[in-house]
HTML snippet that shows the backbone in 3Dmol.js (N, CA, C, O; Angstrom):
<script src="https://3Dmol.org/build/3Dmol-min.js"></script>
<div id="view" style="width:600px;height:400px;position:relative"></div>
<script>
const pdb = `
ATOM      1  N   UNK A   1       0.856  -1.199   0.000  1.00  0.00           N
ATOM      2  CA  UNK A   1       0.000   0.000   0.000  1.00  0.00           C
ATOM      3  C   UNK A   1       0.887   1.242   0.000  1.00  0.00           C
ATOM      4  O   UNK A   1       1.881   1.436   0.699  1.00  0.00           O
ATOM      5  N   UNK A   2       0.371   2.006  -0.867  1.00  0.00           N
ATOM      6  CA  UNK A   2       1.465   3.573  -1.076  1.00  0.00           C
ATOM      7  C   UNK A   2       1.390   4.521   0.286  1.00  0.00           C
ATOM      8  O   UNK A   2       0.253   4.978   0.409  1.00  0.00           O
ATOM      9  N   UNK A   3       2.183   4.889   1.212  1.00  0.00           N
ATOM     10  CA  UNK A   3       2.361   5.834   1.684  1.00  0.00           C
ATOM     11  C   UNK A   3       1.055   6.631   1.450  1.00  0.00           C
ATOM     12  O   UNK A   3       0.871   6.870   0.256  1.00  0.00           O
ATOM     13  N   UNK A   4       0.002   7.152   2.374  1.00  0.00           N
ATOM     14  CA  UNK A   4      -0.428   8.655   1.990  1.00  0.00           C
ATOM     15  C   UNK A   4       0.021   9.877   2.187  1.00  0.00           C
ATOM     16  O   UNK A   4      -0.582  10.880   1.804  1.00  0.00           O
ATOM     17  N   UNK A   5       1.188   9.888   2.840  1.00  0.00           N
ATOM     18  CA  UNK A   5       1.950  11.292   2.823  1.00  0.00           C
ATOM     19  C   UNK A   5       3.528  11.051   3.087  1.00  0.00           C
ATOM     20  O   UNK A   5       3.773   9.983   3.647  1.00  0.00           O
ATOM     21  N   UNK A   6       4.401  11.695   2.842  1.00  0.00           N
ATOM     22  CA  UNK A   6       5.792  11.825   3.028  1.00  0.00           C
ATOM     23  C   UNK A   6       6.306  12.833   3.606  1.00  0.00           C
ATOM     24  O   UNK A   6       6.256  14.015   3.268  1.00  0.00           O
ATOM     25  N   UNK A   7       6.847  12.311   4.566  1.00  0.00           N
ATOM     26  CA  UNK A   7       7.403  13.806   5.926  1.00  0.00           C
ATOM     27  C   UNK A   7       9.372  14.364   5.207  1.00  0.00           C
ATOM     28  O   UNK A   7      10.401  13.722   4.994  1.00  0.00           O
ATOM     29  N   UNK A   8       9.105  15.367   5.116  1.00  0.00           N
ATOM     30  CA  UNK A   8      10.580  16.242   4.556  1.00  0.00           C
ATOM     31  C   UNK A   8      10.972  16.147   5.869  1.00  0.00           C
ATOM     32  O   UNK A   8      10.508  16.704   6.864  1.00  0.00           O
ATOM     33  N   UNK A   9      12.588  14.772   5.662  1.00  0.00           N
ATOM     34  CA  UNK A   9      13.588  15.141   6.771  1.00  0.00           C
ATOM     35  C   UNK A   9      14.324  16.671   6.865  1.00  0.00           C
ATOM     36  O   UNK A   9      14.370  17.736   6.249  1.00  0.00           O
ATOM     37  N   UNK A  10      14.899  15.967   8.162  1.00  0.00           N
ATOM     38  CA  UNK A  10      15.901  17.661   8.528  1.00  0.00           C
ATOM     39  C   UNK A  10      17.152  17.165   7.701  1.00  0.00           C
ATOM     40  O   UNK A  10      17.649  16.039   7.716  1.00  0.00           O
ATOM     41  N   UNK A  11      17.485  18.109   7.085  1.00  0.00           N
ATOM     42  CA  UNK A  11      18.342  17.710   6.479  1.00  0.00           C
ATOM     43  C   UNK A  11      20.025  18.956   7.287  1.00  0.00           C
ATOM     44  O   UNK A  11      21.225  18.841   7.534  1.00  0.00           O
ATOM     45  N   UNK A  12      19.077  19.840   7.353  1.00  0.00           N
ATOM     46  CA  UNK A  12      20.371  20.792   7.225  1.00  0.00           C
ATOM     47  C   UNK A  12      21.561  20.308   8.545  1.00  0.00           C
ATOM     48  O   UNK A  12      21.198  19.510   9.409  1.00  0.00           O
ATOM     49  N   UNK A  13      22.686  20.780   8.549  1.00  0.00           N
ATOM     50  CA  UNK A  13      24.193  20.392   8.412  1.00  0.00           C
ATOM     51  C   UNK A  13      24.142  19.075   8.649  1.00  0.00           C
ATOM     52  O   UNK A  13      24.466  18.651   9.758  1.00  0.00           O
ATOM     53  N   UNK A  14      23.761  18.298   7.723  1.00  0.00           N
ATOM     54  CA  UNK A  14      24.229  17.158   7.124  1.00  0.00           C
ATOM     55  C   UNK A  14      25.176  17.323   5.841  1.00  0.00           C
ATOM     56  O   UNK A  14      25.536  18.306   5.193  1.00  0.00           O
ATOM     57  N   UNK A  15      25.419  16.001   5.751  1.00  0.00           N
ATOM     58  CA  UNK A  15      26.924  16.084   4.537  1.00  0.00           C
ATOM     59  C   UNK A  15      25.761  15.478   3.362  1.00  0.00           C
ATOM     60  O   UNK A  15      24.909  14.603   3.517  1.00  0.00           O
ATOM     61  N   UNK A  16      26.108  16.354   2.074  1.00  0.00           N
ATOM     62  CA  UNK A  16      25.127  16.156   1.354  1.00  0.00           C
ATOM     63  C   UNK A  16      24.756  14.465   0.759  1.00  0.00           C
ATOM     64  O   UNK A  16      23.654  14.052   0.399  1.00  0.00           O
ATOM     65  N   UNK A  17      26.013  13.730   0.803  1.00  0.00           N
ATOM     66  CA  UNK A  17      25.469  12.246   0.993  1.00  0.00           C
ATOM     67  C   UNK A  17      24.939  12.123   1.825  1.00  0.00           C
ATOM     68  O   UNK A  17      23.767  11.963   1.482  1.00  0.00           O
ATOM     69  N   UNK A  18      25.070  12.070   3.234  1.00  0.00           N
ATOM     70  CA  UNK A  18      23.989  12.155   4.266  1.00  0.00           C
ATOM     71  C   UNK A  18      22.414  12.267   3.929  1.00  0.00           C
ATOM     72  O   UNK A  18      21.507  11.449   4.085  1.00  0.00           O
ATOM     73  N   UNK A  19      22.424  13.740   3.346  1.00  0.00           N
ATOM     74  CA  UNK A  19      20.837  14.244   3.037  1.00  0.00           C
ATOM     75  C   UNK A  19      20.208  13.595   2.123  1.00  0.00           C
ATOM     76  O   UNK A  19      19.029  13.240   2.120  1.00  0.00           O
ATOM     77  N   UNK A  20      21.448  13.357   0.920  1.00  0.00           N
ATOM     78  CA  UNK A  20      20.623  12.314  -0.510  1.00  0.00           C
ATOM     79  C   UNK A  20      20.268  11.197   0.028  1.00  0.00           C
ATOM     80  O   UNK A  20      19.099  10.942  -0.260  1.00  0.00           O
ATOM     81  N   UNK A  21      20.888  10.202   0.860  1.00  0.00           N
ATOM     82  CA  UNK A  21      20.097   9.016   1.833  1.00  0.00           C
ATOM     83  C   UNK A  21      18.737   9.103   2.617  1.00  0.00           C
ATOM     84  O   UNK A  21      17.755   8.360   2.628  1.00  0.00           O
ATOM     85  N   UNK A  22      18.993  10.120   3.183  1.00  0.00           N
ATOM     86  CA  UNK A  22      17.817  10.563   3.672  1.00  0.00           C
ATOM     87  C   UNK A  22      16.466  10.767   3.444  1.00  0.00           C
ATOM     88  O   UNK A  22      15.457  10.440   4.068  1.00  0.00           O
ATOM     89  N   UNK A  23      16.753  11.663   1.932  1.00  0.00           N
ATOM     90  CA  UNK A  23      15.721  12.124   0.750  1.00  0.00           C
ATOM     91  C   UNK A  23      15.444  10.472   0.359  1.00  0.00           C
ATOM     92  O   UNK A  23      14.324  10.144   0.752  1.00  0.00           O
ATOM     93  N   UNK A  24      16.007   9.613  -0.157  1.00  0.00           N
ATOM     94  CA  UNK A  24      15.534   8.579  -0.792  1.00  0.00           C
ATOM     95  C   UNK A  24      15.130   7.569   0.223  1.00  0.00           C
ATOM     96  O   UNK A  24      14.341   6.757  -0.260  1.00  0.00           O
ATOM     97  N   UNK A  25      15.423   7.348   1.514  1.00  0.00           N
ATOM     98  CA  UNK A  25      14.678   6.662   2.235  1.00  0.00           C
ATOM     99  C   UNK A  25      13.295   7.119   2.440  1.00  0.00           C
ATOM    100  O   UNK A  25      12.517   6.366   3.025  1.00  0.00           O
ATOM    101  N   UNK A  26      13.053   7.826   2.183  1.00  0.00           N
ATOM    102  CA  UNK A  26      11.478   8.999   3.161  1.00  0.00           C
ATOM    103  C   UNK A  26      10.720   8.584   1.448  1.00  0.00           C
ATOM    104  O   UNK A  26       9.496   8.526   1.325  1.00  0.00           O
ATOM    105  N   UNK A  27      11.550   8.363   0.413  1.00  0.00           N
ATOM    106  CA  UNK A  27      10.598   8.382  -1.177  1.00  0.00           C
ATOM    107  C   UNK A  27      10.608   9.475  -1.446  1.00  0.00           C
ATOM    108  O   UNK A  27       9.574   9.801  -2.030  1.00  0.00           O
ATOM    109  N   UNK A  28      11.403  10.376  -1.283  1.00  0.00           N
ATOM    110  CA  UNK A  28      11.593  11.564  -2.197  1.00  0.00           C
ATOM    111  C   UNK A  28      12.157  11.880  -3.142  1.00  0.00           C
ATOM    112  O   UNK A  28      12.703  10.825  -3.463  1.00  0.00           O
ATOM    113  N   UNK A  29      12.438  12.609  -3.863  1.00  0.00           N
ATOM    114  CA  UNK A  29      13.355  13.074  -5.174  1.00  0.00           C
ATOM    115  C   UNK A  29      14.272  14.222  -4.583  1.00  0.00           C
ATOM    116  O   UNK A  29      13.812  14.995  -3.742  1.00  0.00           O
ATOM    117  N   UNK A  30      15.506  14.317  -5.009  1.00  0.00           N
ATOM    118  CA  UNK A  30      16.399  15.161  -4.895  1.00  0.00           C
ATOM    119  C   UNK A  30      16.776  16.472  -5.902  1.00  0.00           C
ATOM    120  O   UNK A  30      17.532  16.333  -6.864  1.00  0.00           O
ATOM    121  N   UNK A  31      16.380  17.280  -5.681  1.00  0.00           N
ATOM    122  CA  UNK A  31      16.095  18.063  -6.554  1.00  0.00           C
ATOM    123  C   UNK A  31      17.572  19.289  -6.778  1.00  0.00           C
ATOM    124  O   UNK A  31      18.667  18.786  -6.530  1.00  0.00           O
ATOM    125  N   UNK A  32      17.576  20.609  -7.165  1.00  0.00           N
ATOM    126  CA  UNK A  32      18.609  20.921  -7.934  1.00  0.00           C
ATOM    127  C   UNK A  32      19.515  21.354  -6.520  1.00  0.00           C
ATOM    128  O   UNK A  32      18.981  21.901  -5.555  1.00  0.00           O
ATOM    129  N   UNK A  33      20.735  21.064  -6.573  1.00  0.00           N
ATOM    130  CA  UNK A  33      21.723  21.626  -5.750  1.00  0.00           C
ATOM    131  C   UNK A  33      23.097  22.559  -5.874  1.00  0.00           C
ATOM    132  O   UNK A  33      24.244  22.354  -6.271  1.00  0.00           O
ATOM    133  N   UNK A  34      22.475  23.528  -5.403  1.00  0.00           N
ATOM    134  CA  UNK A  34      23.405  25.078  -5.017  1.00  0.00           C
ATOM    135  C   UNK A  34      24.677  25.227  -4.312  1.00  0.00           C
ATOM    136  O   UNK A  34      24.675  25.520  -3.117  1.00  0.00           O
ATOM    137  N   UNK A  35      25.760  25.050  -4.957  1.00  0.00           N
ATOM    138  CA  UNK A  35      26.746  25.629  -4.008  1.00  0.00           C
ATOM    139  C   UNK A  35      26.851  26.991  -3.755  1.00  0.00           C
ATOM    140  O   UNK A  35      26.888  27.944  -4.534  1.00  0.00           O
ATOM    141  N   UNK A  36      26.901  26.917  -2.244  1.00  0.00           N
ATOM    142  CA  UNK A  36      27.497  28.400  -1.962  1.00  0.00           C
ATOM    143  C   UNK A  36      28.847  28.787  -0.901  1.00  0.00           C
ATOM    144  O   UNK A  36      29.294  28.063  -0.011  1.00  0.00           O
ATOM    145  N   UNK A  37      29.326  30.155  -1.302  1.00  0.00           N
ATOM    146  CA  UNK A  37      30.727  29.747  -0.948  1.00  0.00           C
ATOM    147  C   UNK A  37      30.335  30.072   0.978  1.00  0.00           C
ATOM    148  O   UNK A  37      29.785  31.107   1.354  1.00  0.00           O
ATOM    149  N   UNK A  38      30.665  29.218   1.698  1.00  0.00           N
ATOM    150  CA  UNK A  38      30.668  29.194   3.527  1.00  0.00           C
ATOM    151  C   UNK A  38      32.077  28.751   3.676  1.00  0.00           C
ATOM    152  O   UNK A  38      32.257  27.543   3.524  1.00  0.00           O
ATOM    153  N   UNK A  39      33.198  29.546   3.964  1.00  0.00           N
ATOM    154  CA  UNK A  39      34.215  29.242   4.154  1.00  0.00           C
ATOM    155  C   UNK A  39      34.669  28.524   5.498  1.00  0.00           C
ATOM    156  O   UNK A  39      35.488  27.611   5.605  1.00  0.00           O
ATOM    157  N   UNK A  40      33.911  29.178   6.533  1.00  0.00           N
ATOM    158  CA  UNK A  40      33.725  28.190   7.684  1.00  0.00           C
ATOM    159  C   UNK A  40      33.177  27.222   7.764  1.00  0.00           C
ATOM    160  O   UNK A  40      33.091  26.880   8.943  1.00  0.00           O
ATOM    161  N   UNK A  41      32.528  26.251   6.799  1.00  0.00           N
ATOM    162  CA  UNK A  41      31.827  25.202   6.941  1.00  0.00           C
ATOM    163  C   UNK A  41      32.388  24.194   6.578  1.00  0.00           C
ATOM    164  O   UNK A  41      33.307  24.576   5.854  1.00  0.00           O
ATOM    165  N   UNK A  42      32.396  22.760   6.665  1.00  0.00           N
ATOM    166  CA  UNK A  42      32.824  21.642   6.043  1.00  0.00           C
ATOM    167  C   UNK A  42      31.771  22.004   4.253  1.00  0.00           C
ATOM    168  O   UNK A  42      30.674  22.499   3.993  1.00  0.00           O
ATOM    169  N   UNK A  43      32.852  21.442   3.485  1.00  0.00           N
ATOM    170  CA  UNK A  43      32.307  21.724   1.441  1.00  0.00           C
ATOM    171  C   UNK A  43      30.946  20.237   1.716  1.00  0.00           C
ATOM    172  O   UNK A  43      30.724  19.146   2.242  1.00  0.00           O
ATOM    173  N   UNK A  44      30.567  21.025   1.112  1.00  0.00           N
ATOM    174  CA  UNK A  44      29.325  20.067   1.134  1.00  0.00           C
ATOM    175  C   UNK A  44      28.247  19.846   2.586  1.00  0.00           C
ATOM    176  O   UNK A  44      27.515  18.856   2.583  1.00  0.00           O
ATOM    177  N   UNK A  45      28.216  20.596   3.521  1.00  0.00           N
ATOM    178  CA  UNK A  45      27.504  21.019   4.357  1.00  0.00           C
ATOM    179  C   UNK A  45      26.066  21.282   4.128  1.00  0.00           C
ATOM    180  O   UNK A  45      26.005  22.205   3.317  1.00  0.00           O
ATOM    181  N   UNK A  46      24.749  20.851   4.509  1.00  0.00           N
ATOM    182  CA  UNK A  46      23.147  21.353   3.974  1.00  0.00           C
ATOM    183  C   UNK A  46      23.170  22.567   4.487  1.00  0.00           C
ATOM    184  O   UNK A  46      23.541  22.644   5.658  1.00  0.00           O
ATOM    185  N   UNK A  47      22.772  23.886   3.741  1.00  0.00           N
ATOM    186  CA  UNK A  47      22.640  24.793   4.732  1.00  0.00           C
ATOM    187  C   UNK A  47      20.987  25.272   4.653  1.00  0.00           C
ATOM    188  O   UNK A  47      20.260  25.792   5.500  1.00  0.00           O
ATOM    189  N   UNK A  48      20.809  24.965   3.623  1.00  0.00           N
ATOM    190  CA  UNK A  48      19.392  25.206   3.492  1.00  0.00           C
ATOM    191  C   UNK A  48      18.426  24.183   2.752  1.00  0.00           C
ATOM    192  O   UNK A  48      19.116  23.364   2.146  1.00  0.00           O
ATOM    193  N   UNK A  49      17.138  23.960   2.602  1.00  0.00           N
ATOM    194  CA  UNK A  49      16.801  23.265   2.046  1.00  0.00           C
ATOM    195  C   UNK A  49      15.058  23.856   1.639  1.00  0.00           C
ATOM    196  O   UNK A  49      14.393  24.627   2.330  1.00  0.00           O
ATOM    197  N   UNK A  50      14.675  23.262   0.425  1.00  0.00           N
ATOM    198  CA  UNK A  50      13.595  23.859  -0.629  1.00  0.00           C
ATOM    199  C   UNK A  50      11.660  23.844   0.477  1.00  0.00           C
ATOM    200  O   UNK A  50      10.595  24.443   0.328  1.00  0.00           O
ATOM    201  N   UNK A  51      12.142  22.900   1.385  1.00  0.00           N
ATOM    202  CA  UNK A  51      10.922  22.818   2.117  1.00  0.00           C
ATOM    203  C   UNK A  51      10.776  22.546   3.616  1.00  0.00           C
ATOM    204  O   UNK A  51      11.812  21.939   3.888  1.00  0.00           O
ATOM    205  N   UNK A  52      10.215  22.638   4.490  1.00  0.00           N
ATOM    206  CA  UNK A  52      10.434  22.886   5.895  1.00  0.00           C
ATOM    207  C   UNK A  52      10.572  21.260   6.426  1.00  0.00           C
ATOM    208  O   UNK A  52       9.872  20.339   6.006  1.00  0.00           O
ATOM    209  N   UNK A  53      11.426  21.168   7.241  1.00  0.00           N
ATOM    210  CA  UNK A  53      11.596  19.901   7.964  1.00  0.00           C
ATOM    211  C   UNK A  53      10.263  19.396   8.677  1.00  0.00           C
ATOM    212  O   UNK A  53       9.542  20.157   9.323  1.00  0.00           O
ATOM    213  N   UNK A  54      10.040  18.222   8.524  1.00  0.00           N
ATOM    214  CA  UNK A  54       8.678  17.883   9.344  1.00  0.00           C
ATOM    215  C   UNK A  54       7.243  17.910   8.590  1.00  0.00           C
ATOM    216  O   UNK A  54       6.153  17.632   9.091  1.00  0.00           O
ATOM    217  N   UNK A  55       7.562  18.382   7.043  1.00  0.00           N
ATOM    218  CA  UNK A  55       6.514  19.041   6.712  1.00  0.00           C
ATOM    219  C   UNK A  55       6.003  17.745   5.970  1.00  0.00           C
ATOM    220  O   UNK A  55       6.721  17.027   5.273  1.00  0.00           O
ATOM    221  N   UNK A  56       4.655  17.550   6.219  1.00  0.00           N
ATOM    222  CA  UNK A  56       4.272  16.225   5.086  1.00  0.00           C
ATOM    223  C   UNK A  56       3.766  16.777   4.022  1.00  0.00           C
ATOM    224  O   UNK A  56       2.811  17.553   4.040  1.00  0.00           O
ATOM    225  N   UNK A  57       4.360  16.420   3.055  1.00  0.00           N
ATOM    226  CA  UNK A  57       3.661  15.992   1.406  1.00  0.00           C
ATOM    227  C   UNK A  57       3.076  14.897   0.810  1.00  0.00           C
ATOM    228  O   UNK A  57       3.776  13.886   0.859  1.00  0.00           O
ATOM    229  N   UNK A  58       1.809  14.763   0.161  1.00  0.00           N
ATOM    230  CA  UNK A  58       1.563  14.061  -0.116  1.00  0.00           C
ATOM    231  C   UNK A  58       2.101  13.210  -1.374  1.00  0.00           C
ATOM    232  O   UNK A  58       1.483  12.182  -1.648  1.00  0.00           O
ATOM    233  N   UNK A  59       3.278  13.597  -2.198  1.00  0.00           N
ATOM    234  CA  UNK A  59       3.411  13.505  -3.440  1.00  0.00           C
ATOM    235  C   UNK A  59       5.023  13.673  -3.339  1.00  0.00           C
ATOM    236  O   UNK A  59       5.473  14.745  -2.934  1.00  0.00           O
ATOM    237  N   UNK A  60       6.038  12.434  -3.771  1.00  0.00           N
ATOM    238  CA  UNK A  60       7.231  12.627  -3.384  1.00  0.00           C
ATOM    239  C   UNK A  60       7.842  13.704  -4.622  1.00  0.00           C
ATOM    240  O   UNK A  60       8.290  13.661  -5.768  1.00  0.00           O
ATOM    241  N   UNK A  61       7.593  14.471  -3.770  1.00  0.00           N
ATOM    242  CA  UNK A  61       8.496  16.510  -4.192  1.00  0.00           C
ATOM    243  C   UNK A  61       9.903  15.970  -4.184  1.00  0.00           C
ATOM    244  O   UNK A  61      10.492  15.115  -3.522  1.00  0.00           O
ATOM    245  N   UNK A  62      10.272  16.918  -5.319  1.00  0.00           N
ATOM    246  CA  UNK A  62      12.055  16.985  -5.322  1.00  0.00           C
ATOM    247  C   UNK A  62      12.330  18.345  -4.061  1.00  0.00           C
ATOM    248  O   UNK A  62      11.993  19.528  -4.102  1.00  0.00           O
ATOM    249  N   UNK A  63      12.986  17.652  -3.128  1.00  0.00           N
ATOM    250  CA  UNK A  63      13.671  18.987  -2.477  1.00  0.00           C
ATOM    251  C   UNK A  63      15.203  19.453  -3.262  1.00  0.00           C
ATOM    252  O   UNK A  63      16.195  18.780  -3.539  1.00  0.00           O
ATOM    253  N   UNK A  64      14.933  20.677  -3.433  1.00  0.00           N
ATOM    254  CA  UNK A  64      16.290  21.486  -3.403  1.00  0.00           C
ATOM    255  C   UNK A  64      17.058  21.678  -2.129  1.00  0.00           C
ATOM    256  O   UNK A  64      16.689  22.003  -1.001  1.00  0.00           O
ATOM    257  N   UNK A  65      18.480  21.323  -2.738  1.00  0.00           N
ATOM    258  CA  UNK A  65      19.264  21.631  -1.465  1.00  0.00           C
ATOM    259  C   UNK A  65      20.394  23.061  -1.814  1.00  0.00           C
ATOM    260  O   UNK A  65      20.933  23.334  -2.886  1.00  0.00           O
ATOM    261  N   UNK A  66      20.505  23.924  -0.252  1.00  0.00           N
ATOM    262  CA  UNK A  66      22.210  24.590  -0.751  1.00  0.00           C
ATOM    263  C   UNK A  66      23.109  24.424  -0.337  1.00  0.00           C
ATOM    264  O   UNK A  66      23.261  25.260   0.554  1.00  0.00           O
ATOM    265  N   UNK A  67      24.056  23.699  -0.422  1.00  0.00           N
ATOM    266  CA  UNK A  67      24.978  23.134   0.008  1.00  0.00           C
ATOM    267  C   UNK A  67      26.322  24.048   0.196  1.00  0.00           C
ATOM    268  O   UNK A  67      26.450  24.933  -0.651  1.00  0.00           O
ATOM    269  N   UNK A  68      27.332  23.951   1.186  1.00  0.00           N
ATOM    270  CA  UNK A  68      28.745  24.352   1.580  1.00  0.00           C
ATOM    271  C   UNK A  68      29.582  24.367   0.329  1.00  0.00           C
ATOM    272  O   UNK A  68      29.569  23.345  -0.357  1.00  0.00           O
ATOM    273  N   UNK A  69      30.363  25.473  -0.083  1.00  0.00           N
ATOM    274  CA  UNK A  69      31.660  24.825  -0.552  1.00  0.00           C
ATOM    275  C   UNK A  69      32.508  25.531  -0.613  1.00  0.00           C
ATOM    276  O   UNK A  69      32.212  26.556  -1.228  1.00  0.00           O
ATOM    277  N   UNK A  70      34.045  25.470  -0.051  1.00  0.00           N
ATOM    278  CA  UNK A  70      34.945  26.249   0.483  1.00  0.00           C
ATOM    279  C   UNK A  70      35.667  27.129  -0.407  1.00  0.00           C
ATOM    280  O   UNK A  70      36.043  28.258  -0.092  1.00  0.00           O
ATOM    281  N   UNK A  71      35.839  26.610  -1.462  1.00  0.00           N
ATOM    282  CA  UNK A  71      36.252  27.952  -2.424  1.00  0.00           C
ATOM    283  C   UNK A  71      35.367  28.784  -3.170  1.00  0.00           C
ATOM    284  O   UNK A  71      34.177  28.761  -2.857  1.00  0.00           O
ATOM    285  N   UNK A  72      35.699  29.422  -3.981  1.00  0.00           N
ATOM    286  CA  UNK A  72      35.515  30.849  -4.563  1.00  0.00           C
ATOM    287  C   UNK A  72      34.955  30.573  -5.695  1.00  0.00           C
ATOM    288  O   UNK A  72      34.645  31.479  -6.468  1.00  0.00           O
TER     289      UNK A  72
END
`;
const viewer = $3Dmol.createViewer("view");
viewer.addModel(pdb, "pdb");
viewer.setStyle({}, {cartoon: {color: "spectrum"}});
viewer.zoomTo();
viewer.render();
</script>
């Protein structure tokens, strides 16, 4: 029987393998990912993500992620 809804993990400061596991355990899609430069962060860090943690969808949504990355 299909799921009737799918809860958006927390993703943020996870390592973006981390989050893509995450996304595909829950039945989601992984949607487009942003580097941005956080020089204090580990590269590849979640810092943000396309939809609120906790939030159920009924319909596995691609989340967007923005991810860490230490250079320029």
């Amino acid at each position: 029987l299909p799921k009737d809804y799918f809860t958006i993990p927390d993703l943020i400061n996870l390592q973006l393998k981390e989050a893509k596991e995450k996304i595909a355990q829950e039945g989601l899609r992984l949607g487009e990912i942003t580097e941005i430069y956080q020089p204090n962060l580990i590269s590849t860090t979640v810092i943000d993500q396309s939809y609120p943690a906790n939030l159920k969808v009924t319909a596995p949504v691609k989340i967007d992620l923005d991810v860490s990355k230490d250079k320029k």
